[in-house]
C-alpha positions in Angstrom: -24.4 105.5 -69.7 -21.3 107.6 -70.4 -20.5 105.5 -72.6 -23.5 105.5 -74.7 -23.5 109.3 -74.0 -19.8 110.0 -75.8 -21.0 107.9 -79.1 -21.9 109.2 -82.4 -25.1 109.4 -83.6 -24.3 107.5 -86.5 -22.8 104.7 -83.7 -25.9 105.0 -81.8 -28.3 104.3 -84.8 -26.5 101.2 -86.2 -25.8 99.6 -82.8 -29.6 100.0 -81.5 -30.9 98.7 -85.5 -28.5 96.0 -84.9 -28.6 95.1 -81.2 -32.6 94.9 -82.0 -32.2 92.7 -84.8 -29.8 90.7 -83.0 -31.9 90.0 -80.0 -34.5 89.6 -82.0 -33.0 86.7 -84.0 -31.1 84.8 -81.3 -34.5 84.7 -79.2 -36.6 83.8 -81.7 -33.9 81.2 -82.8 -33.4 80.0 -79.1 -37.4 79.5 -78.7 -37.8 77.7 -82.2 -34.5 75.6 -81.2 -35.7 74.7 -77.8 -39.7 73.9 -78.6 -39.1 71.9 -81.7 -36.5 69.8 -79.5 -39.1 69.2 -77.1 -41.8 68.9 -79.8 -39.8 66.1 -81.5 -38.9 64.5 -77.8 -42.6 64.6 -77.9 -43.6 63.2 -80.6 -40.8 60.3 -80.7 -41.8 59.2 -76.9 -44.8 58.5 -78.4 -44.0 56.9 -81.4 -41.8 54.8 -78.9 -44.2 53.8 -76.6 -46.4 53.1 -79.1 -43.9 50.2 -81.1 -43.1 49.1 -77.9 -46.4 48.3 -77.2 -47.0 46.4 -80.7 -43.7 44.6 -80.4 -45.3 43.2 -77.2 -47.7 42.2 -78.8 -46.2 40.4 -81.9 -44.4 38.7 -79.4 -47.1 37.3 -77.2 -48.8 36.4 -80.5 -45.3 34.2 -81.0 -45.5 32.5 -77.9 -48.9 31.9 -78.1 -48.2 29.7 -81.7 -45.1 28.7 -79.6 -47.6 27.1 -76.9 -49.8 25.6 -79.8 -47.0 23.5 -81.1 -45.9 22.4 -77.2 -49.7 21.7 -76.8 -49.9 19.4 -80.0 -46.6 17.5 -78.6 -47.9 17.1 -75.3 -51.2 15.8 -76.7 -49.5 13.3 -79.1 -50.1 9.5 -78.3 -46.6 8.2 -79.0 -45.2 11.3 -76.1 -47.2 10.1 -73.6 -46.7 6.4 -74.2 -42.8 7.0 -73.9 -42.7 9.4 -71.5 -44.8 6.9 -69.2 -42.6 4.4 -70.1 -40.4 2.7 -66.9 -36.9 2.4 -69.0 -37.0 -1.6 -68.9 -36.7 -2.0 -72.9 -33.5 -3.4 -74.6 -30.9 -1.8 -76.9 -32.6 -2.6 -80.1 -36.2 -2.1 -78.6 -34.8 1.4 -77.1 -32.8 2.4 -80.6 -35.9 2.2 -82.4 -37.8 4.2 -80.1 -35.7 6.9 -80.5 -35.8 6.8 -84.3 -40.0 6.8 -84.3 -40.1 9.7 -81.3 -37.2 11.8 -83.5 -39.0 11.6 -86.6 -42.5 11.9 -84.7 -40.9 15.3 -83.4 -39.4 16.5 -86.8 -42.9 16.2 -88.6 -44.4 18.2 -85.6 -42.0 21.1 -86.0 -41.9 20.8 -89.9 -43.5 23.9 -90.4 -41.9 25.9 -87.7 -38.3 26.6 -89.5 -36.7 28.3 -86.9 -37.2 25.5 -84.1 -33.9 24.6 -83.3 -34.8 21.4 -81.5 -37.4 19.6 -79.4 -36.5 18.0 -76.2 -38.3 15.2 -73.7 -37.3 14.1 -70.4 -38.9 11.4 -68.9 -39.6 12.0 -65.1 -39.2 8.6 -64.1 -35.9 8.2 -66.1 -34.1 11.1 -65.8 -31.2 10.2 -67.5 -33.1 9.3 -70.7 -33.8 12.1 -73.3 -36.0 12.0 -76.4 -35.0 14.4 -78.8 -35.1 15.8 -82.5 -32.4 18.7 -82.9 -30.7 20.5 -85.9 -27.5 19.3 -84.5 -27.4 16.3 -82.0 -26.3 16.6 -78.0 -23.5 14.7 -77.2 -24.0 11.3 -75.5 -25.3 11.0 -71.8 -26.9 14.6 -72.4 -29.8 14.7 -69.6 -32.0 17.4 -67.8 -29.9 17.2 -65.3 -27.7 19.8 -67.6 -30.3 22.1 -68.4 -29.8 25.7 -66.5 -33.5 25.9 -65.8 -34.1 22.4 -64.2 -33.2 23.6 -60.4 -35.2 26.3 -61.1 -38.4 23.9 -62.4 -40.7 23.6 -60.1 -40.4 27.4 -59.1 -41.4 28.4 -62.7 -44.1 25.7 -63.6 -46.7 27.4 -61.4 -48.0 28.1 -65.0 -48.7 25.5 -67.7 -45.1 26.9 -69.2 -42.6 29.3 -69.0 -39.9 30.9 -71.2 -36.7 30.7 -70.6 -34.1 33.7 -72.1 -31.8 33.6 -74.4 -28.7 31.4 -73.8 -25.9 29.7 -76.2 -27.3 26.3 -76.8 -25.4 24.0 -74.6 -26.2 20.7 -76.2 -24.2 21.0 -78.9 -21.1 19.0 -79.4 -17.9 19.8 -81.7 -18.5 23.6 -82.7 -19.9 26.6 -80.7 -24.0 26.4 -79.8 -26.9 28.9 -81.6 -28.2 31.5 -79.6 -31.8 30.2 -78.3 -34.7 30.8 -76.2 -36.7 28.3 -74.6 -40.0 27.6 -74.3 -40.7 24.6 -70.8 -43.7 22.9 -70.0 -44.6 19.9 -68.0 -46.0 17.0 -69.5 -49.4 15.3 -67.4 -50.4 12.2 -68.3 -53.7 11.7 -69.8 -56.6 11.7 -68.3 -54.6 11.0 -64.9 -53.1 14.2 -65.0 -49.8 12.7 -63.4 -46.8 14.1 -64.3 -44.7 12.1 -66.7 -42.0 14.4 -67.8 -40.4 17.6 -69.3 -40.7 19.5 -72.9 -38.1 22.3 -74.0 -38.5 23.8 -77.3 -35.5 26.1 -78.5 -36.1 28.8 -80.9 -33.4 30.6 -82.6 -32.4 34.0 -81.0 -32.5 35.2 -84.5 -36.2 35.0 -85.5 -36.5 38.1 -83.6 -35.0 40.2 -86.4 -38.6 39.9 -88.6 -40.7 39.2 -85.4 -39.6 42.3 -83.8 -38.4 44.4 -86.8 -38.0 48.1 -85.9 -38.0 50.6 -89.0 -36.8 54.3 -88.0 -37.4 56.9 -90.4 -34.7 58.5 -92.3 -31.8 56.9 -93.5 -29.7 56.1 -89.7 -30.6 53.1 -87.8 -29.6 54.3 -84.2 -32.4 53.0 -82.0 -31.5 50.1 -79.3 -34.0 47.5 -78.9 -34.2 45.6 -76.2 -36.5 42.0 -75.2 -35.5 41.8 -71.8 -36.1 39.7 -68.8 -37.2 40.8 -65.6 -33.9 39.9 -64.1 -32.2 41.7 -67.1 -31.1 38.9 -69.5 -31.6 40.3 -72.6 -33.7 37.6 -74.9 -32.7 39.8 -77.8 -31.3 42.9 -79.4 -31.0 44.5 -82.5 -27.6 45.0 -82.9 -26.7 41.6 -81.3 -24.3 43.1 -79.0 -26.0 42.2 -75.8 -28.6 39.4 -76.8 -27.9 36.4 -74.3 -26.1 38.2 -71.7 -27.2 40.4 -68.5 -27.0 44.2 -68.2 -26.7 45.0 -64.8 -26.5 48.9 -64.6 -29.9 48.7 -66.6 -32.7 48.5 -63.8 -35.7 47.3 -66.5 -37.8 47.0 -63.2 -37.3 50.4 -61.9 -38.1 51.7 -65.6 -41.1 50.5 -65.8 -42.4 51.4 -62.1 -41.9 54.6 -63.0 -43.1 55.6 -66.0 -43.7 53.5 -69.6 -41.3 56.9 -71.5 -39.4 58.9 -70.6 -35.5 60.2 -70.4 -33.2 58.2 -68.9 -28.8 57.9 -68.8 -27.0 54.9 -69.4 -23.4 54.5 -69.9 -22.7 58.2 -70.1 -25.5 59.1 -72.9 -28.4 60.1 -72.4 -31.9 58.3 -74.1 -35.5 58.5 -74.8 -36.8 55.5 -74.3 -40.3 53.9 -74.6 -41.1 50.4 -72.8 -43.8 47.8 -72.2 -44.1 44.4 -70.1 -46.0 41.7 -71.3 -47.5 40.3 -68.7 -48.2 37.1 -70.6 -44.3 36.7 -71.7 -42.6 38.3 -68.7 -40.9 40.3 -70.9 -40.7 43.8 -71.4 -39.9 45.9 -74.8 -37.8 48.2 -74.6 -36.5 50.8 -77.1 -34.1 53.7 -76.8 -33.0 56.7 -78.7 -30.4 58.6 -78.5 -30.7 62.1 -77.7 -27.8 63.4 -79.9 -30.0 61.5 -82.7 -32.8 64.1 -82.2 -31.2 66.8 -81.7 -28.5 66.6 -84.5 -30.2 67.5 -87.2 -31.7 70.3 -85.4 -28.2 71.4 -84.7 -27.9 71.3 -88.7 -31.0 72.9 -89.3 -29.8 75.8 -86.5 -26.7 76.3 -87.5 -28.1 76.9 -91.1 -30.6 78.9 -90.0 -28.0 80.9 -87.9 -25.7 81.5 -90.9 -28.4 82.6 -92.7 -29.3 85.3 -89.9 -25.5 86.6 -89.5 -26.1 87.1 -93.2 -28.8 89.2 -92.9 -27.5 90.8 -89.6 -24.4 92.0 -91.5 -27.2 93.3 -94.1 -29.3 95.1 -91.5 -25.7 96.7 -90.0 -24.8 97.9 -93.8 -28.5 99.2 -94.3 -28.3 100.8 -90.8 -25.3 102.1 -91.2 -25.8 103.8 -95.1 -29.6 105.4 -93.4 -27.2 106.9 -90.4 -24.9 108.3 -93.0 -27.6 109.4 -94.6 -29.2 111.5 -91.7 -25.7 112.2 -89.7 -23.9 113.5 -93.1 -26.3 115.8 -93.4 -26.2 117.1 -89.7 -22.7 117.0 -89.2 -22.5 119.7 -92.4 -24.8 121.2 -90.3 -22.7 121.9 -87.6 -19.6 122.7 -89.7 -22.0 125.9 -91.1 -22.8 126.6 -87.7 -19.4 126.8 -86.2 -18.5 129.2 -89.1 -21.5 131.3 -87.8 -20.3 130.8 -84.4 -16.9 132.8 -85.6 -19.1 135.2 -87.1 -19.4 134.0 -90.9 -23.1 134.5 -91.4 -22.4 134.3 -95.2 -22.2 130.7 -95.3 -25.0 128.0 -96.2 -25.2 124.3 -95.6 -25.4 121.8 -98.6 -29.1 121.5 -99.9 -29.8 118.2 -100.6 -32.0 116.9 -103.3 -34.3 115.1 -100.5 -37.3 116.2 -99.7 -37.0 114.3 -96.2 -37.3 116.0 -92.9 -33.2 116.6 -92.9 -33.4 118.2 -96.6 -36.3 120.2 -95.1 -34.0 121.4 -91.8 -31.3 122.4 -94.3 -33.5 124.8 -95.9 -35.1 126.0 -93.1 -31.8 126.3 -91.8 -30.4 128.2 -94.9 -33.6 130.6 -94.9 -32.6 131.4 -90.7 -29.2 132.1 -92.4 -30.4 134.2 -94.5 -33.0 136.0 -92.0 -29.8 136.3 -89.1 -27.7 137.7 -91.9 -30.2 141.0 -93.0 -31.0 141.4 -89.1 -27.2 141.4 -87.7 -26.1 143.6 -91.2 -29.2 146.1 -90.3 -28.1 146.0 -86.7 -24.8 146.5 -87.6 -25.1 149.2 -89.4 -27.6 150.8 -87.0 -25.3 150.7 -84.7 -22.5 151.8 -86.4 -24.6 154.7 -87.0 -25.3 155.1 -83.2 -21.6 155.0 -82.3 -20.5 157.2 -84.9 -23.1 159.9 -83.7 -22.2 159.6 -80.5 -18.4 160.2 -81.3 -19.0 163.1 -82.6 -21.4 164.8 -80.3 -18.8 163.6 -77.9 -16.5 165.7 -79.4 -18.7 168.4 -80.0 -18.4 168.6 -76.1 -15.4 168.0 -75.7 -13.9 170.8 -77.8 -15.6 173.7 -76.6 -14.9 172.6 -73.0 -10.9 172.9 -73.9 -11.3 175.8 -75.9 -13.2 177.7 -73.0 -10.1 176.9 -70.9 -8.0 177.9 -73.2 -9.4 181.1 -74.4 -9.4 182.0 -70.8 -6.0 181.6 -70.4 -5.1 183.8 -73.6 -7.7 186.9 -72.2 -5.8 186.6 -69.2 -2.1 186.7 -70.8 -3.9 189.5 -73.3 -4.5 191.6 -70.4 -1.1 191.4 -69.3 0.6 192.1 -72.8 2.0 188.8 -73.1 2.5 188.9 -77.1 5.3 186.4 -77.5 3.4 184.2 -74.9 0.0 184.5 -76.5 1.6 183.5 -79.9 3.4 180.5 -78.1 -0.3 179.8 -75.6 -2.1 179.5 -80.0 0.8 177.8 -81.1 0.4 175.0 -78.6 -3.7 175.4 -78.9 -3.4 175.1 -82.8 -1.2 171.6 -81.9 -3.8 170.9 -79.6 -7.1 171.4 -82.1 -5.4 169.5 -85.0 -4.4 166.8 -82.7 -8.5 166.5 -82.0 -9.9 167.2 -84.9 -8.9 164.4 -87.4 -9.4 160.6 -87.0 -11.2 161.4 -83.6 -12.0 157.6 -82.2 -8.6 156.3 -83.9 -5.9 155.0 -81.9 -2.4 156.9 -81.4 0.7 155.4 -79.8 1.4 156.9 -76.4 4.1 159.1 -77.2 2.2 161.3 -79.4 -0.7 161.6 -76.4 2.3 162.6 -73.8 3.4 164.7 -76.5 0.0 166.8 -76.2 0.1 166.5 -72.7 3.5 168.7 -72.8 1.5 171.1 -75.4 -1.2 171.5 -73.0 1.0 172.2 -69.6 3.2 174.9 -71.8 -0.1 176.5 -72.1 -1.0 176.1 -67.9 2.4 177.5 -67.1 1.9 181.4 -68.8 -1.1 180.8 -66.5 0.2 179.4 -63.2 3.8 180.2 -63.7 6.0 178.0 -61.1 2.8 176.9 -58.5 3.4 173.5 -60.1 5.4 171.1 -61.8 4.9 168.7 -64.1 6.7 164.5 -64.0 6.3 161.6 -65.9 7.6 157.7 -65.3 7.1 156.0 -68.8 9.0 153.0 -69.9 10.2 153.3 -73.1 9.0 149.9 -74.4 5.3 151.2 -73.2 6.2 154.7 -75.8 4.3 152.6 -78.7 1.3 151.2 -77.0 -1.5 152.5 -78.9 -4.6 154.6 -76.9 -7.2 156.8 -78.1 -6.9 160.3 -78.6 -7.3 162.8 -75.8 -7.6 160.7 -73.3 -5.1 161.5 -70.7 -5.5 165.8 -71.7 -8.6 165.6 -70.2 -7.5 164.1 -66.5 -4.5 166.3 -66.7 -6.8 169.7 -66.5 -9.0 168.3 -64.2 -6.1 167.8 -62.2 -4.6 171.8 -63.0 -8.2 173.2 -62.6 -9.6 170.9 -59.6 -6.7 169.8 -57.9 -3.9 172.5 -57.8 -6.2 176.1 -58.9 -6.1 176.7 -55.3 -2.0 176.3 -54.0 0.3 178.7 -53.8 3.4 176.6 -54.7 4.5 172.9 -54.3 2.3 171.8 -56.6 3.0 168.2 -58.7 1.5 166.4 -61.2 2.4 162.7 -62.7 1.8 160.5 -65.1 2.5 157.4 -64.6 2.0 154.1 -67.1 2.6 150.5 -66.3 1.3 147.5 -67.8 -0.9 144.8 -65.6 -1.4 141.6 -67.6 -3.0 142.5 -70.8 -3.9 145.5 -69.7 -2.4 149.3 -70.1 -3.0 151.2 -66.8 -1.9 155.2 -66.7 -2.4 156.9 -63.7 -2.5 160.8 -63.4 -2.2 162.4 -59.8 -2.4 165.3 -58.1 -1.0 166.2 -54.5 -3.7 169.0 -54.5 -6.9 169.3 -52.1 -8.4 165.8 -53.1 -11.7 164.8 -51.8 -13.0 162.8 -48.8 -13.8 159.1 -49.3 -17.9 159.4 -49.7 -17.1 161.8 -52.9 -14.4 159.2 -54.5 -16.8 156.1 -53.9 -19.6 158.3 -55.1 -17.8 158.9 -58.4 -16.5 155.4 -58.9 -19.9 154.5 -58.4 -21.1 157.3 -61.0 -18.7 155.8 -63.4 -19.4 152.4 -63.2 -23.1 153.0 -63.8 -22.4 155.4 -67.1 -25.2 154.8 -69.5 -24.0 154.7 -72.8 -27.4 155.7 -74.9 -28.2 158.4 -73.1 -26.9 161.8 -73.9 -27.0 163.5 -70.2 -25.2 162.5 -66.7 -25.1 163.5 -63.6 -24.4 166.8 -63.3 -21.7 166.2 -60.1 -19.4 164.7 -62.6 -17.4 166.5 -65.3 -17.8 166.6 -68.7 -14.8 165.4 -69.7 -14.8 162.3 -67.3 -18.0 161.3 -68.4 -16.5 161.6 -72.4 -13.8 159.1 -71.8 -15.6 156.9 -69.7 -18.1 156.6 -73.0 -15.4 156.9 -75.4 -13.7 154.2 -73.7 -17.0 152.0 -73.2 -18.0 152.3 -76.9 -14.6 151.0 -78.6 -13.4 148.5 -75.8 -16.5 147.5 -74.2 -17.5 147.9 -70.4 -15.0 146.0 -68.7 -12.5 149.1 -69.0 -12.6 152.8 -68.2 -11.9 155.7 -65.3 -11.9 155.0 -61.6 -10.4 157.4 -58.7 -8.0 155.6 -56.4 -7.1 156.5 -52.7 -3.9 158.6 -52.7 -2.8 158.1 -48.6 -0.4 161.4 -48.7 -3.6 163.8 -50.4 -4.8 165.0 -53.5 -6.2 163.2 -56.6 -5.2 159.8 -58.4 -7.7 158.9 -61.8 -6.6 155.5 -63.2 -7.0 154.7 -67.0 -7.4 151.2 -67.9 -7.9 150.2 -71.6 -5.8 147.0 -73.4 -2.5 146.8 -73.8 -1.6 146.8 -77.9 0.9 148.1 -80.0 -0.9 147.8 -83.7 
């Protein structure tokens, strides 16, 4: 949350538009990705289940035809005569009985091309066998050889049973055809004794248009499996595992459960769709890949989500050129108002052309300019006014103050004839009245303030001769700090009249200046009568509450404190002024504090 709080606006605006977007996009894209991968799981489980369903079908229609031609073999006259035979006929006789029951069995199968031989075994002569083949078993060939036979009377609870695909094993001089094998007892007729044994092979490959399986789109990956309940594969499609067993492939346990579905073999995982005939004892079964579904999916996404970065860096550059757009505006806006801040109410923000909400806040804003600037120059000048009325009618109070003091001490040297001291007493009062009279709330360096000071107590000593004296502690580097006129004159005859009026002799009074930070402090003391504590804090108190617009005080403070405390509140501000201080050995201590500068 910090963070976020420390950001630009203009960073704030383009990360929320593009975080929106963003989320927006990759959710969207994630629910389109994920429920068109399960509506095309969908949809392909079915179209599985449906093909192998039909492939079941095209193959019990096989068999069927399969069973017809077995059927019109073990009808056939010249079968059942041999096969009923008892083996006692000679070379010759036995030679051309072979010939007739080979070309018998070649017209039979004439019209099934993919017969790969037909095969009778007498029961009673077991080593005798009655054939017609593409290619011709070697000699003493019997059923005895046959992988079924021990397995015959097991499987002929039926009139006939199939037998998966194995390599031909009857086959001398080169390697056997992959075949399948259809077995049926022969009964005589009408006794219904059994006479013998018919095997019909069929080549493994007339599968490939029997149980064709077209996918759509250009890439054959489908399996397709005819498999045996014990998991001998009678065929595949991509002759890999057609004649041999696959063990880790549990046909059984497939089909218990459910007809599709998911399932993993050899590390991949497949949909597949199955279906057992119950007819052929064989079950259908067809897998797809998963990567196969979801490939092109993956194509389509990843297109889809170049195409959105795209646009996402088009939504950050629009973002970011509409933030601009309001944060230029603003951040103008807070340039003009630090300049106001400092004081400069005579600059204006950039008007824009816009007639948006920010164009409309930079008017507005201009016009409050505009409105701040007449209010704060009438105010101003109002003021000015104010202060520069009051300084004088300050000074109109202080100056017949001093001169009343001042005449009085000229009657009283008058009186006694003091001509050379009266002219000295108006020399030192003419310093003292164009000292005051010019450049009144002006600043003077301190020197020229002491310098009154000692113009003023020349005129206090023709009046109290030696009943006091008169010390100063300045540091010379303090001599150019600049004050304002008659500020310390004032303290000083408070001090004569209030403080030392009333001894005889002994009397001292100092002035002493120090700096304290950025502050000037000058303190003027007295070792007179003083005052008690409650008058001092009632005084300070006085002071401290000095109301600058109005034009009378309290009368239990003087004049000429309440003058400077104004004067000084009305050029410096409040935070400086008069305040009396505790002097432990008696009399009177006034401290001066106004800021410490030399220009």
């Amino acid at each position: 949350m910090n963070i976020w709080k420390s950001w630009k606006l203009q960073t704030k605006l383009v990360f929320s538009f593009s975080f929106l977007f963003a989320c927006s996009i990759i959710l969207s894209g994630i629910f389109y990705y994920y429920s068109s991968v399960g509506e095309l799981k969908k949809q392909n489980l079915q179209l599985l289940d449906t093909n192998s369903t039909q492939i079941s079908r095209s193959l019990e229609l096989y068999i069927e035809d399969m069973e017809k031609v077995s059927l019109s073999v073990f009808n056939d006259s010249l079968v059942q005569r041999i096969l009923s035979e008892n083996g006692t006929n000679s070379d010759v006789e036995q030679a051309n009985l072979n010939q007739q029951v080979t070309s018998h069995l070649l017209n039979l199968s004439i019209s099934w091309p993919s017969v790969q031989g037909i095969y009778l075994y007498p029961k009673e002569n077991p080593e005798m066998t009655y054939f017609w083949s593409k290619r011709s078993p070697y000699v003493g060939y019997n059923i005895t050889q046959e992988p079924w036979f021990p397995n015959v009377q097991k499987n002929l609870s039926s009139s006939f049973f199939l037998w998966p695909t194995v390599t031909e094993n009857t086959i001398t001089n080169f390697l056997g055809e992959k075949v399948f094998s259809l077995i049926r007892p022969i009964n005589q007729i009408p006794t219904g004794k059994r006479i013998g044994y018919m095997k019909m092979d069929m080549e493994a490959n007339v599968m490939k248009e029997l149980v064709s399986y077209k996918e759509y789109g250009g890439k054959q990956d489908s399996s397709l499996f005819i498999v045996t309940d014990e998991g001998n594969v009678v065929y595949d499609n991509q002759n890999v595992w057609t004649g041999k067993v696959i063990a880790d492939l549990h046909v059984n346990e497939i089909i218990k459960n459910r007809s599709i579905g998911i399932l993993e073999w050899q590390g991949n995982s497949y949909l597949y769709g199955a279906f057992r005939s119950e007819e052929t004892k064989w079950t259908t079964l067809i897998l797809k890949p998963m990567n196969s579904i979801t490939q092109k999916l993956k194509v389509i996404r990843n297109t889809v989500m170049g195409i959105e970065t795209g646009i996402l860096i088009l939504v950050i550059l629009i973002a970011w050129f509409i933030a601009t757009g309001i944060t230029r505006p603003l951040r103008k806006m807070v340039v003009t108002m630090r300049h106001v801040e400092r004081g400069d109410f005579s600059i204006r923000t950039t008007q824009s052309d816009s007639r948006n909400e920010i164009g409309q806040l930079g008017k507005v804003f201009n016009q409050m300019l505009d409105s701040m600037e007449e209010m704060i120059s009438q105010v101003y000048v109002a003021e000015l006014r104010e202060k520069d009325a009051r300084l004088i009618a300050l000074q109109a109070q202080i100056n017949p103050h001093f001169l009343f003091n001042t005449l009085n001490i000229l009657k009283i040297l008058g009186r006694r004839g003091a001509t050379t001291d009266v002219v000295e007493v108006a020399e030192s009062l003419a310093h003292l009245f164009r000292y005051s009279l010019y450049d009144w709330d002006r600043t003077v360096i301190l020197g020229e303030e002491l310098n009154l000071i000692q113009s003023y107590i020349k005129i206090q000593t023709y009046r109290f001769r030696d009943r006091f004296v008169y010390e100063q502690h300045v540091p010379e580097d303090l001599l150019d700090a600049r004050i304002l006129r008659l500020m310390i004159q004032p303290l000083v005859e408070n001090a004569v009249v209030h403080g030392l009026e009333q001894l005889d002799s002994g009397g001292i009074i100092s002035i002493t200046v120090q700096t304290n930070g950025d502050n000037l402090e000058i303190f003027v003391s007295d070792n007179g009568v003083g005052m008690d504590r409650q008058i001092q804090d009632r005084l300070n108190l006085n002071l401290s509450e000095v109301n600058l617009h109005l034009e009378h005080e309290s009368e239990h403070m003087g004049i000429a404190l309440i003058n400077i405390q104004k004067r000084l509140q009305l050029i410096y501000g409040q935070s400086y002024g008069l305040s009396f201080k505790e002097k432990p050995d008696g009399g009177t201590t006034v401290v001066l504090v106004l800021p410490l500068r030399f220009e």
